[in-house]
N, C-alpha and C positions, 0 to 999 in steps of 0.2 A: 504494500500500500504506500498511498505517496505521502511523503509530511506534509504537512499545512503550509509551511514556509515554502513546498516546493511546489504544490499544487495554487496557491496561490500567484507564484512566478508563470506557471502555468497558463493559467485564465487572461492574465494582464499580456501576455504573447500573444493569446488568440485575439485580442482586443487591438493588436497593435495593427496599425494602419498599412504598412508595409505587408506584414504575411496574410493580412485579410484581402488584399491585392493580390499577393501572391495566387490565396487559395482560388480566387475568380479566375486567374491566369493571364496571356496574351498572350500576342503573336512576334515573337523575336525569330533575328536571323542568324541561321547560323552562316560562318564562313569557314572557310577551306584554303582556298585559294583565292587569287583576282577574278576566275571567274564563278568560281561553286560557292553561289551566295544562297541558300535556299530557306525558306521560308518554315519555321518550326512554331507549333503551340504548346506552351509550356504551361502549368499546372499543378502549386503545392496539392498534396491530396489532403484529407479530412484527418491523416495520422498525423498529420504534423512534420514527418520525416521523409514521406516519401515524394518525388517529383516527377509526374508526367508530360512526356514530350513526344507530342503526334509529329508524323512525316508525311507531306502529302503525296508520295510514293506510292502508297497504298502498302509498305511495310506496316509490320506491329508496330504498334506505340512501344518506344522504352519507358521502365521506371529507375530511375536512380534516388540513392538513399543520400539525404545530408549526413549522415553520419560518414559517407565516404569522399565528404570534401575536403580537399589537403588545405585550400585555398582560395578565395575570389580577386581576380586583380583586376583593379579598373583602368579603363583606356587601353592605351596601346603598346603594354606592357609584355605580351606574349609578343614571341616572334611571330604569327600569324597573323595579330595583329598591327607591329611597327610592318611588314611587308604590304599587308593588303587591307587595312582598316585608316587608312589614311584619308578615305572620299567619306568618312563619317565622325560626327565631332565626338571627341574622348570620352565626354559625358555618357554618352551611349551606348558604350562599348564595354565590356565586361568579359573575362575569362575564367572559367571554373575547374580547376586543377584539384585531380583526385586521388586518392591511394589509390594501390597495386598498377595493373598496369590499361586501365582506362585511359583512354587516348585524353585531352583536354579539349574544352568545347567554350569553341569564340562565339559569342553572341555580341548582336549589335537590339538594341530596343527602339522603340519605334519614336520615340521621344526620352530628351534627357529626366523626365522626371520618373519616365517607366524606368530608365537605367538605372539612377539611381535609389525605386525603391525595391526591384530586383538584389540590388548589391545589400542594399541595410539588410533587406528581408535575411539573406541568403546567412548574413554576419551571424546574426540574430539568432537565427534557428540554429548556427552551426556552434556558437553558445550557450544554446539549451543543450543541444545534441552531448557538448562535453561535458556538463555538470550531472549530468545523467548517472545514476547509479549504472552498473553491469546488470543487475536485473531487469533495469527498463530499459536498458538498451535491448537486452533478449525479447523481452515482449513488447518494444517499441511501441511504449505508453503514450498513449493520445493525448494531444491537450485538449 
């Protein structure tokens, strides 16, 4: 069961403006190269930890966990993005660097204010994710 101090922390997360953004989602892009810019929808899920990301490929949707985020770096910090994120302003622009061996995924948002409340969100949650006992990381306790 969760302390009151932590269930508490809890509730004021789900209230936060950023991951309640999150959880409605939007439409970011990912990039590759100069020219593989393609169009992805992103998606906190209702656990709090998990993120869905449609392709309009008609492949499966991936989910990734924040608990397997190494990092968020804003701008044009990744090489993928000082190469080819240069025709989108920095504000925008965000990179999510993960353990083992998950490739990294540049995102551009559709406006600076989506950018940056994708980044706060992403900080935020990946905050809770570490303060997290080992037991609720096991059953990836909802907020």
């Amino acid at each position: 069961m969760v302390g009151n101090s932590q269930g508490k922390h809890q509730e004021a997360l789900r209230e936060d403006e950023d991951v309640k953004f999150m959880m409605v989602g939007s439409n970011l892009q990912k990039i590759k190269s100069r020219f593989w810019k393609k169009n992805r929808r992103m998606k906190l899920q209702e656990d709090g930890l998990s993120v869905w990301c449609e392709s309009k490929s008609g492949k499966k949707p991936s989910i990734f966990s924040v608990m397997d985020i190494r990092d968020i770096q804003e701008g044009h910090r990744s090489e993928v993005m000082k190469k080819h994120g240069s025709s989108f302003s920095e504000k925008r622009c965000f990179t999510i660097t993960f353990t083992g061996n998950r490739t990294d995924l540049d995102l551009v948002a559709d406006s600076e204010e989506e950018g940056r409340k994708w980044v706060q969100g992403f900080k935020k949650l990946r905050k809770k994710a570490e303060a997290m006992s080992q037991r609720e990381k096991i059953h990836q306790y909802p907020f």
